[in-house]
VEXKEBA-55825 format. One record per atom (N, C-alpha, C): residue number from 1; atom name; x, y, z; residue in one letter. Coordinates in pm, 1 decimal. Example, Ala and Ser with C-alpha at 12.3 -4.5 7.8 and 13.67 -1.06 7.14 Angstrom:
2
R   seq   atom         xx         yy         zz   type
R     1      N     1319.0     -569.0      780.0      a
R     1     CA     1230.0     -450.0      780.0      a
R     1      C     1320.0     -330.0      780.0      a
R     2      N     1285.0     -225.0      708.0      s
R     2     CA     1367.0     -106.0      714.0      s
R     2      C     1290.0        3.0      787.0      s
This chain:
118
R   seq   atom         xx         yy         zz   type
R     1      N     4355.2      -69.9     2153.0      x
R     1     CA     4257.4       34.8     2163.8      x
R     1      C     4198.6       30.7     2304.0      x
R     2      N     4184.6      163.9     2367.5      x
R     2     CA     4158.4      177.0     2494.3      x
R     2      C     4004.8      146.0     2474.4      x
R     3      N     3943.9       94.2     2601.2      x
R     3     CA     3813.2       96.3     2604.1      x
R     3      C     3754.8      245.0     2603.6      x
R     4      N     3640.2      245.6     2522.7      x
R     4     CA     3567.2      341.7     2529.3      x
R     4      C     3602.8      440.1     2400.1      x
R     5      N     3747.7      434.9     2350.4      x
R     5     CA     3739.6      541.5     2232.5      x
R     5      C     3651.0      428.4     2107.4      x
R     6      N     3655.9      517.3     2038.3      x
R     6     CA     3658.6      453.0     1915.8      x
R     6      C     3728.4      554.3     1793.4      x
R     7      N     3681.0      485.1     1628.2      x
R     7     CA     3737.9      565.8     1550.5      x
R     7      C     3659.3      669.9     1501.2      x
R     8      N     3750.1      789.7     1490.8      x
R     8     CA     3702.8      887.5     1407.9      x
R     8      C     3733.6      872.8     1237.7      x
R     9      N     3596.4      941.3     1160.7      x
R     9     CA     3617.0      896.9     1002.5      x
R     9      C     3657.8     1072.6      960.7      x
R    10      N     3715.6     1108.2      884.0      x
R    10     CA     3733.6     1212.6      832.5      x
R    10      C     3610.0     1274.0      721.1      x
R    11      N     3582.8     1378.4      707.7      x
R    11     CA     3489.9     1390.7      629.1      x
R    11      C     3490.8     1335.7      469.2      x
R    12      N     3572.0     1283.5      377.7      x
R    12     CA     3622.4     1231.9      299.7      x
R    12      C     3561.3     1059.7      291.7      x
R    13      N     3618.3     1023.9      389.3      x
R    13     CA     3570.7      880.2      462.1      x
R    13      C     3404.8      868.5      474.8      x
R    14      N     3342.1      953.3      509.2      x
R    14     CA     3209.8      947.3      544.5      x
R    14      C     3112.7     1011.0      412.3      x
R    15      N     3182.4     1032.4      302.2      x
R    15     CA     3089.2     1071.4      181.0      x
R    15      C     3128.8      973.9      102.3      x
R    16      N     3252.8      901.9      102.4      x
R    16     CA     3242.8      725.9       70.0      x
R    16      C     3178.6      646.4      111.7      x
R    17      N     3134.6      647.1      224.4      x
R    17     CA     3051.7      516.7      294.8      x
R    17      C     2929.0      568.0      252.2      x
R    18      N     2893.3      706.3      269.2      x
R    18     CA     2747.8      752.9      176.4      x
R    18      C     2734.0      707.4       61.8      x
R    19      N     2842.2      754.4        0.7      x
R    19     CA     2801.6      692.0     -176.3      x
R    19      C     2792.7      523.8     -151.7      x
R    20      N     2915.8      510.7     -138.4      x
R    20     CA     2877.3      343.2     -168.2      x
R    20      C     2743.9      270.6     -104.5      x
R    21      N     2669.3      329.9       12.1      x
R    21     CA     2526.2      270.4       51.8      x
R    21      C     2443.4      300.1      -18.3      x
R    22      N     2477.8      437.2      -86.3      x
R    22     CA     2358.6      482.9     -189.6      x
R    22      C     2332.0      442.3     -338.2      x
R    23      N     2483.6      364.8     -322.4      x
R    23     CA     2478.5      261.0     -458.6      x
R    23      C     2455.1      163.1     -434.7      x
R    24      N     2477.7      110.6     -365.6      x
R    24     CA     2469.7      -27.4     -308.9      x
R    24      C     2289.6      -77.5     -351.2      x
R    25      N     2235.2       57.2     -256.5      x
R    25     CA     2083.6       96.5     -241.0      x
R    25      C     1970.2       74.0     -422.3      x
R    26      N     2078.8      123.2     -466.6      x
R    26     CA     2001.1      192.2     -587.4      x
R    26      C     2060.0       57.0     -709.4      x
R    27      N     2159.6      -38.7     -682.9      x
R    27     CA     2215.1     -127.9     -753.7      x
R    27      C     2112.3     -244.8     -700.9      x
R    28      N     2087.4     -262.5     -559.4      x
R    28     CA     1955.6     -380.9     -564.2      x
R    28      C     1831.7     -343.7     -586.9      x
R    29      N     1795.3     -269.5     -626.0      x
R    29     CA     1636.3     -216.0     -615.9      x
R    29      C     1643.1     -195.9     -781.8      x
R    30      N     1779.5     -223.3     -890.9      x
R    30     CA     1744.1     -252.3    -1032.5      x
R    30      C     1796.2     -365.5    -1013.0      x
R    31      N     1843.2     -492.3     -962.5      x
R    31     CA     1846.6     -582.9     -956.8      x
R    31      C     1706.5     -694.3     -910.5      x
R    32      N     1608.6     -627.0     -842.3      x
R    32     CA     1498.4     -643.2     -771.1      x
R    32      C     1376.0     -623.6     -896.3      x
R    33      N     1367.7     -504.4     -968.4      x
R    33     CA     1287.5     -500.2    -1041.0      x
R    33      C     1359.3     -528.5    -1149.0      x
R    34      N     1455.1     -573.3    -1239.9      x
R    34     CA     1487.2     -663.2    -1289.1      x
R    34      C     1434.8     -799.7    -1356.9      x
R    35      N     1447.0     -889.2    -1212.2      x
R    35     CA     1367.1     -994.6    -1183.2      x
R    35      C     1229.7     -994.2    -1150.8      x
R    36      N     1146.5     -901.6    -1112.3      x
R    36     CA     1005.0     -860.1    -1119.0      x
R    36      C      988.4     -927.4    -1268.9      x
R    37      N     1053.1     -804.1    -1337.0      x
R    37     CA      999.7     -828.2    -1507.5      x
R    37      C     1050.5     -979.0    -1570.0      x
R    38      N     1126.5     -986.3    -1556.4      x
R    38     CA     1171.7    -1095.5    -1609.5      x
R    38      C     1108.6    -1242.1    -1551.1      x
R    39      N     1046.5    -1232.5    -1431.0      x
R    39     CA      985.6    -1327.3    -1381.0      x
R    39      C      826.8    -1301.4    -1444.6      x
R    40      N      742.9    -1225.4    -1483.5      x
R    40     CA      654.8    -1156.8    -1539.2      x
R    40      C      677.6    -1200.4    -1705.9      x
R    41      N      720.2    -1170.3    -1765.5      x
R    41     CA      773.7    -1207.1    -1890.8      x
R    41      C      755.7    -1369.3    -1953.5      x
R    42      N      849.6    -1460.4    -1811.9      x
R    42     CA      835.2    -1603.8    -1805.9      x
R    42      C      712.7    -1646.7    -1790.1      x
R    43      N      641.2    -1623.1    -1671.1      x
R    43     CA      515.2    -1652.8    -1608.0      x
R    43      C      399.1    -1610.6    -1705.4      x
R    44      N      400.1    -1536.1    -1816.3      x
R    44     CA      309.0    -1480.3    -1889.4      x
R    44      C      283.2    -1535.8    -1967.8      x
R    45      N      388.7    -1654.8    -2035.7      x
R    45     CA      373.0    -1744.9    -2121.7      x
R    45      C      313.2    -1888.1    -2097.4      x
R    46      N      285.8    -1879.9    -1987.6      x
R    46     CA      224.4    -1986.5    -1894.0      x
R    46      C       81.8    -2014.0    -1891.6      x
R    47      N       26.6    -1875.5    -1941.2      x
R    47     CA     -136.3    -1847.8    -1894.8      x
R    47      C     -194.2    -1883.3    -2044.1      x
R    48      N     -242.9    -1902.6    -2067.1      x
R    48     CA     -342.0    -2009.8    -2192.6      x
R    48      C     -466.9    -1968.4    -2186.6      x
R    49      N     -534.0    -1950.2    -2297.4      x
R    49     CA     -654.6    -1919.2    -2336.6      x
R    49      C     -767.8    -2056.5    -2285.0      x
R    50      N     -837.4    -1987.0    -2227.6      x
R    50     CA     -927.8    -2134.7    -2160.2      x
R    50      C     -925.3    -2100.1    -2020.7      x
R    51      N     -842.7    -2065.7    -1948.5      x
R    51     CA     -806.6    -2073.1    -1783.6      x
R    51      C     -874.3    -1972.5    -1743.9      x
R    52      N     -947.1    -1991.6    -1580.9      x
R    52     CA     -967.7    -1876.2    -1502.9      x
R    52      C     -925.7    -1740.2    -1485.4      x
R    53      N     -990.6    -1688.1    -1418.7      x
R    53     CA     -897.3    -1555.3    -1375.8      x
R    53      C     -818.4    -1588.7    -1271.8      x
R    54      N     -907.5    -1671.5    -1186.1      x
R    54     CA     -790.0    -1749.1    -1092.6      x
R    54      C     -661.8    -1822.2    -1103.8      x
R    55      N     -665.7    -1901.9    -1173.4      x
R    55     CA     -577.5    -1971.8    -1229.9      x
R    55      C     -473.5    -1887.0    -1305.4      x
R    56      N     -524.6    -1803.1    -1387.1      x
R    56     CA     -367.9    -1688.7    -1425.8      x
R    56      C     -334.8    -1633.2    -1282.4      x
R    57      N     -435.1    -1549.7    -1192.7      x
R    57     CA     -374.2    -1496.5    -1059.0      x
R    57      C     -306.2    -1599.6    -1004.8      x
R    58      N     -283.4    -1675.1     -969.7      x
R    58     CA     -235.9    -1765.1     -925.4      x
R    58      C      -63.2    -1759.2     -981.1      x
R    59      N      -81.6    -1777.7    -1101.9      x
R    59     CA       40.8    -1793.5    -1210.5      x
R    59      C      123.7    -1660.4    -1178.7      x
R    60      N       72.2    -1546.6    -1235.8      x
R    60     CA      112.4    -1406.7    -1179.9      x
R    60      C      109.0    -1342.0    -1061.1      x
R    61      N       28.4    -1396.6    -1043.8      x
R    61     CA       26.7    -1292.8     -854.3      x
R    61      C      -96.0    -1190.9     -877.4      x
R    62      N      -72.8    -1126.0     -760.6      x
R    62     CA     -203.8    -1034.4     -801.2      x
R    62      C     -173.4     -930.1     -905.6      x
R    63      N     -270.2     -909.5     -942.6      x
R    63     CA     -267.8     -788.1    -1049.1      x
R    63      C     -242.8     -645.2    -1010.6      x
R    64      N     -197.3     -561.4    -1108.5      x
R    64     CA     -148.2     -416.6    -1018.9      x
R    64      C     -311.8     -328.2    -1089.4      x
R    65      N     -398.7     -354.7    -1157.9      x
R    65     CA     -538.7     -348.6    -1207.9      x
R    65      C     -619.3     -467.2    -1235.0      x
R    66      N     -731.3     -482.0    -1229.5      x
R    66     CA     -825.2     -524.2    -1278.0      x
R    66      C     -993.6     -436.4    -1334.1      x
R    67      N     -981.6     -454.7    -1427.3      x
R    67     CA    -1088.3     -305.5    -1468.8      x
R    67      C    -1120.4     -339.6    -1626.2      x
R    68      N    -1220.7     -323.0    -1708.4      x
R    68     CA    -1304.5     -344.0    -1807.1      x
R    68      C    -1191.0     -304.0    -1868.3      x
R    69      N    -1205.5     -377.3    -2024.7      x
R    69     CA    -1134.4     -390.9    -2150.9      x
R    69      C    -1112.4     -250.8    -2189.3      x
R    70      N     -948.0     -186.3    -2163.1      x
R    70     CA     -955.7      -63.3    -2277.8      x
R    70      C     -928.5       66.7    -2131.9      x
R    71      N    -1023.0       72.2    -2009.1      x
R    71     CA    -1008.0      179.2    -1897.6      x
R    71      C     -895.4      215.8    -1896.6      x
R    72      N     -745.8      112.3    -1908.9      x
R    72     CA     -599.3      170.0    -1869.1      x
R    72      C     -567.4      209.0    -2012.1      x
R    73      N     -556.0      115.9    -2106.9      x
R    73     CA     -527.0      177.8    -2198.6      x
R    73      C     -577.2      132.0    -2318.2      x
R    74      N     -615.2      196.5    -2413.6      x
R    74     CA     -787.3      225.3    -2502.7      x
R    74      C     -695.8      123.2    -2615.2      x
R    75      N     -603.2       10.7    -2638.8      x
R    75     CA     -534.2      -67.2    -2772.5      x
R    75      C     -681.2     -129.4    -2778.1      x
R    76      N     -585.7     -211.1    -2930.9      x
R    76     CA     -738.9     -280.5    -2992.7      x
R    76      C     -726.0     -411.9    -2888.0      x
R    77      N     -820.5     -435.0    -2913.0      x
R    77     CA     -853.0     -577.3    -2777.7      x
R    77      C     -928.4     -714.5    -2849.9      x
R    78      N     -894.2     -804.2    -2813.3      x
R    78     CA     -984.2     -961.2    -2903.6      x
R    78      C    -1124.4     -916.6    -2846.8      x
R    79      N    -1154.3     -928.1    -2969.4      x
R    79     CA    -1315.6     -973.8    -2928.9      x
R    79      C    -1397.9    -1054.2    -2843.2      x
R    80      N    -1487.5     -969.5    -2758.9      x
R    80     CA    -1515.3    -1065.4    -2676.9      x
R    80      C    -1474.3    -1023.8    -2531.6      x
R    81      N    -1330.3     -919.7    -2530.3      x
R    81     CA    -1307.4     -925.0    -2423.2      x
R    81      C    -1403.8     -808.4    -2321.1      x
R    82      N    -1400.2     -875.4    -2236.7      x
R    82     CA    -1492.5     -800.4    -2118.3      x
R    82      C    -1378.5     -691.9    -1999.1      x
R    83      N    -1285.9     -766.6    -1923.5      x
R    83     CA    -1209.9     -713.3    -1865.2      x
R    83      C    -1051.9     -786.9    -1841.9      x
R    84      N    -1002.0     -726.2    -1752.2      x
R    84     CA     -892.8     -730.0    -1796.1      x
R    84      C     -792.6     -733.0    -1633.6      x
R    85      N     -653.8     -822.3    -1662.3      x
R    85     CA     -578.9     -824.7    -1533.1      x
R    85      C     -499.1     -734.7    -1570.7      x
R    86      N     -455.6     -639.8    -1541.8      x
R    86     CA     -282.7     -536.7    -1590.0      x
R    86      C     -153.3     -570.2    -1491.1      x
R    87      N      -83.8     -574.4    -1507.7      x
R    87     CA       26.2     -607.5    -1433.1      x
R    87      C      153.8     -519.6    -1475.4      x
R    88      N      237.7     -434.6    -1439.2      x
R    88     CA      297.1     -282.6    -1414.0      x
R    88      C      448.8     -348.9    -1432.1      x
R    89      N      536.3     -312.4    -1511.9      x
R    89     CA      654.9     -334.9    -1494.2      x
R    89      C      732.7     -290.8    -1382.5      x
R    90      N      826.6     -314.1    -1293.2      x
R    90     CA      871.3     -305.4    -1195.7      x
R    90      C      883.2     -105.1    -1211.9      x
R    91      N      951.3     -120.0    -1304.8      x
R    91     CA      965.4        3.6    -1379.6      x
R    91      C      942.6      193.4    -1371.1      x
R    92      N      768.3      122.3    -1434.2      x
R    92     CA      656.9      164.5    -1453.4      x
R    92      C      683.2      317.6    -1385.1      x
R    93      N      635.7      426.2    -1470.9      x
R    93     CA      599.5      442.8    -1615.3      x
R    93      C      731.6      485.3    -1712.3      x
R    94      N      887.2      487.3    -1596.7      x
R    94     CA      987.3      500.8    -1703.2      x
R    94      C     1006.3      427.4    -1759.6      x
R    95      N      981.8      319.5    -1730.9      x
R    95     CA     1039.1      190.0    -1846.7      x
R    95      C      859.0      141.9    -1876.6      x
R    96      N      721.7      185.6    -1958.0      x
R    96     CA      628.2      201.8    -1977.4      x
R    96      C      577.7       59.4    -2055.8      x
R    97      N      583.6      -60.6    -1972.5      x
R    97     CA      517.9     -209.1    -2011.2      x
R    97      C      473.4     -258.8    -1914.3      x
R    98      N      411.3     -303.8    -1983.0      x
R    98     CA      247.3     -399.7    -1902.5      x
R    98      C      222.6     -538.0    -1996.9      x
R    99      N      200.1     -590.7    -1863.3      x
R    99     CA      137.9     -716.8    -1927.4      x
R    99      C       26.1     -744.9    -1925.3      x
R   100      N      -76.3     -798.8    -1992.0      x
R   100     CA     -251.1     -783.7    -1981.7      x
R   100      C     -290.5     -909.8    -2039.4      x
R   101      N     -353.2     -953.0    -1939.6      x
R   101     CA     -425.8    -1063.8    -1963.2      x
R   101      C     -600.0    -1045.5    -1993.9      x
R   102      N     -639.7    -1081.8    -2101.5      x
R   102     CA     -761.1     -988.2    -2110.8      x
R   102      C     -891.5    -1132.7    -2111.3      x
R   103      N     -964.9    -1150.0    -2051.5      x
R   103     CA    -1087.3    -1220.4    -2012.5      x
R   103      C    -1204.8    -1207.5    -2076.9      x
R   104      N    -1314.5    -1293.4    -2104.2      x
R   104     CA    -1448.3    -1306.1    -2140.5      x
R   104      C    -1501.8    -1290.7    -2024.6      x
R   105      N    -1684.5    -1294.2    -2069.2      x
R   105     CA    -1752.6    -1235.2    -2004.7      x
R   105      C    -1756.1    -1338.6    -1860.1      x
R   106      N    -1726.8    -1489.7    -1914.2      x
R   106     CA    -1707.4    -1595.7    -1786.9      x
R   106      C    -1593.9    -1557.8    -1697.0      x
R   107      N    -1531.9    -1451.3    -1708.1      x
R   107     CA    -1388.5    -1462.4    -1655.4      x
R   107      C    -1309.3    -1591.9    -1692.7      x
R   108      N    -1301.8    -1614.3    -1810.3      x
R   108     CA    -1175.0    -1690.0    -1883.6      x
R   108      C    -1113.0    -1649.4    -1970.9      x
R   109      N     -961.0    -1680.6    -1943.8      x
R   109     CA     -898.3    -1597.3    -2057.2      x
R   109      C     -906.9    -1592.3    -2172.4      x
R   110      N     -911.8    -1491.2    -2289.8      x
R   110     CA     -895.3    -1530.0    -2423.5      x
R   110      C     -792.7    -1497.6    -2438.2      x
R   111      N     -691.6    -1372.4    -2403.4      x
R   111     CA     -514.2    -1353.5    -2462.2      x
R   111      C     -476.7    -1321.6    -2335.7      x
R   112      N     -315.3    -1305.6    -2332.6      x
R   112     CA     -227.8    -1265.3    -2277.0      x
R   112      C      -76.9    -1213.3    -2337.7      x
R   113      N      -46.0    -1124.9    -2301.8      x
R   113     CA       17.6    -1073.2    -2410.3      x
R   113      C       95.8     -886.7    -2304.2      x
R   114      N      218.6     -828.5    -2379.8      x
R   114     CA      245.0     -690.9    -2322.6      x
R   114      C      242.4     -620.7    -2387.7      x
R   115      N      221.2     -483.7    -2342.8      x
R   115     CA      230.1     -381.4    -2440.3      x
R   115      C      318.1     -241.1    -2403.4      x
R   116      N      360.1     -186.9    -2444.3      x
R   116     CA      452.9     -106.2    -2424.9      x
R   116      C      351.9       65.7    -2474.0      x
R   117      N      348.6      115.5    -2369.6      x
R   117     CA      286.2      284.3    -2369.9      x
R   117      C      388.4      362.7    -2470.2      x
R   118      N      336.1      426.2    -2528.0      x
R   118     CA      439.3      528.3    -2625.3      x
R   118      C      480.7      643.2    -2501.5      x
């Protein structure tokens, strides 16, 4: 190959290399949120009634809400609870689960637990 040419792709050639980046694209980003949830799922079983709010943040990461018992979504709630961490499935809202860790008035947890939006 002479210096300076290079190759030409045919138009055929160049709506393959499109698709396949645009799969490529769209195959890690459900591989990505995937593992969001599934790391969410694991980590959720971790958090224990008794612990901080810190101490679950910590466990989970930050929260995608924090806001009084019921504001995101009005389910029945343990008694007692004051507010609440929400955490968004990678998903969210086509694939419609959350995980909620719900707190006393000390900011300590009483449940943790997901719920799925109709």
């Amino acid at each position: 190959m002479e210096s300076g040419r290079y190759i030409r792709h045919g138009q055929p050639v160049r709506a393959l290399i499109i698709l396949a980046t645009v799969a490529f694209g769209i195959a890690a980003a459900a591989y990505a949120g995937n593992r969001h949830d599934d790391l969410l799922w694991r980590d959720c079983k971790q958090v224990r009634p008794g612990m901080s709010a810190a101490e679950a943040e910590a466990i989970l990461g930050e929260p995608s809400w924090h806001d009084r018992c019921g504001a995101k979504f009005p389910y029945g709630h343990e008694k007692g609870c004051v507010t609440e961490l929400g955490y968004r499935s990678a998903f969210a809202p086509i694939n419609p689960r959350y995980w909620v860790i719900e707190l006393d008035g000390r900011g300590r947890v009483i449940s943790s637990d997901w719920i799925a939006s109709p």
